[in-house]
N, C-alpha and C positions, 0 to 999 in steps of 0.2 A: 542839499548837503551844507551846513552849517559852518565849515571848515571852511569849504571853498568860498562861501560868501564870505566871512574874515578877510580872507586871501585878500579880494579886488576892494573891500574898504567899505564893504556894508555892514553895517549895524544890524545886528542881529542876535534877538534875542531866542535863547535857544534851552532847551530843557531836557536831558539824557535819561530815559527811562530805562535802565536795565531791563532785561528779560527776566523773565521768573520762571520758575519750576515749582509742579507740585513734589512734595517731600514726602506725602504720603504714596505718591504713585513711586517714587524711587525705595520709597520703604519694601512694599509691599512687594517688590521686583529683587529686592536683595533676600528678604523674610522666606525662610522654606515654605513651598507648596503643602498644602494636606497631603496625605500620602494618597498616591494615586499613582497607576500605571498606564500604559499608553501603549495601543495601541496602533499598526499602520496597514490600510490595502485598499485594498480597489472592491468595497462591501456587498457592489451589484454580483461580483464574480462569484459563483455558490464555492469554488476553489480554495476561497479567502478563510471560510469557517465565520463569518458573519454568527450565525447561530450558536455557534460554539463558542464566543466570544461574550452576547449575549448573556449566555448561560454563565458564563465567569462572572462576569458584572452584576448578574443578581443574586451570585451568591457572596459576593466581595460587600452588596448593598449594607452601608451603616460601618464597616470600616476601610473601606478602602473604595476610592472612586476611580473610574475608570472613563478614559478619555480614547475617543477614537478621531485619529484623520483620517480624511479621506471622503469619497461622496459621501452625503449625510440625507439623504429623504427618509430618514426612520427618526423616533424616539421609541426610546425602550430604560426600562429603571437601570439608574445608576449606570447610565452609558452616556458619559457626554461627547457629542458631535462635533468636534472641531471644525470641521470641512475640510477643503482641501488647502491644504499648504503645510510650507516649509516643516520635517517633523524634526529637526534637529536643535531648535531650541527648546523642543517641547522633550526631548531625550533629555538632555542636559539638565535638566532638573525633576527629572522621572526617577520614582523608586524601583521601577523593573520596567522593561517592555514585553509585553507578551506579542508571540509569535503562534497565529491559530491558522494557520491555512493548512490546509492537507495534502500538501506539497507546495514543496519550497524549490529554485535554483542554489543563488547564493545571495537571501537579500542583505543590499546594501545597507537598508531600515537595520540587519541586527550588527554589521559590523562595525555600522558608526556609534551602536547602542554602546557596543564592545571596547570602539575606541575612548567612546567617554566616561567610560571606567561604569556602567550603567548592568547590572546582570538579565538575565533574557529568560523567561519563562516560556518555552514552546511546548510544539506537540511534538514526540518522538515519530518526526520524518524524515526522510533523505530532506538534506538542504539545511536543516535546521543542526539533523545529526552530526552532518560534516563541519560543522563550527563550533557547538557548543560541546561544553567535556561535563555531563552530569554531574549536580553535587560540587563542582569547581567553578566552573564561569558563568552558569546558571541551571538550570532542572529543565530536563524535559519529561513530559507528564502523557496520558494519555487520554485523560477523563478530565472535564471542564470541575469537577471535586477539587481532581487530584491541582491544578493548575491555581486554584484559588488559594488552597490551602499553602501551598510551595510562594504565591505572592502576598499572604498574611504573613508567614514566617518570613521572608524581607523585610517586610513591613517594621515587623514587632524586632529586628533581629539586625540594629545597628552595622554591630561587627561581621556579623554572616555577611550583609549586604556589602560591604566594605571591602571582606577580603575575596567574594567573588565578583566583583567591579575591581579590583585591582590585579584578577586573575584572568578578567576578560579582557582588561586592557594591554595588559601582557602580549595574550594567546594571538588580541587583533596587528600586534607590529607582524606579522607574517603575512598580511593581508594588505601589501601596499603598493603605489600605481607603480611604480617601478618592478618590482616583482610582474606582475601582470600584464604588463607592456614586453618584459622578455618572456616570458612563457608565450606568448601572441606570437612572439615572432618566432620562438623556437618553432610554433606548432606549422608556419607558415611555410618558414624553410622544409622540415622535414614533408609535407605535403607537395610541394617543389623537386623533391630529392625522389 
């Protein structure tokens, strides 16, 4: 330490390199993503719709790229394999998230999609049904067609994409841990009672 040797009366000569930063890697982190949607599930689970996902992503092939997390032992066109981790900053700068399972509970994946003002293209299932409000906060579809076409028109569709990410943002403040923590304990007491 340079300073301290000052201190006690050493001579010391000394040279302070700053740190540096690439500026392109900060560029290209601020720079919008191509358009692309994302993806989230567990792909070994036939449950997830893997297949049906698939089939979105080759028909999105040449405009719109599709990103999956999650376990990744497959390659397939225009399906990129994140792996498994964090999918919340990959929402966050997502033109849609598609939701392909063929049943849903309540996932988390589409509420935080909801909270980041992100709109959701699923399959009309329970799970998915009881969040999303067709046509407003995102489309639920039934056909890997219909699912493509619903995430081009995002794509292509600035303002669309805009007021239903500001529609799902809205719709997700009802969906917060406090809420869900006294519903927990409503449901505990009266099970008690």
């Amino acid at each position: 330490h340079v300073g301290g040797a000052r201190q006690v009366g050493l001579a010391v000569r000394a040279y302070v390199v700053p740190n540096g930063i690439d500026h392109d890697e900060v560029a290209r982190a601020l720079t919008p993503m191509s358009p692309h949607a994302l993806a989230v599930g567990r792909w070994g689970d036939p449950v997830k719709g893997f297949e049906f996902l698939a089939n979105v992503a080759a028909q999105l092939a040449g405009s719109v790229n599709v990103w999956a997390i999650g376990p990744s032992a497959w390659s397939r066109p225009n399906l990129l394999a994140l792996g498994e981790q964090s999918a919340l900053p990959f929402i966050v700068k997502g033109f849609c998230l598609l939701g392909t399972s063929e049943v849903e509970g309540c996932p988390y994946v589409v509420l935080e999609a909801m909270a980041a003002g992100v709109p959701v293209v699923a399959r009309a299932v329970p799970g998915y049904t009881d969040l999303i409000s067709d046509g407003v906060t995102g489309y639920l579809v039934d056909m890997p067609s219909t699912m493509a076409e619903r995430v081009r028109r995002l794509v292509k569709g600035e303002p669309l994409r805009q007021a239903m990410g500001a529609a799902a943002q809205m719709a997700s403040r009802a969906y917060t841990l406090e809420r869900m923590a006294a519903e927990t304990a409503r449901v505990y007491e009266e099970a008690l009672h």
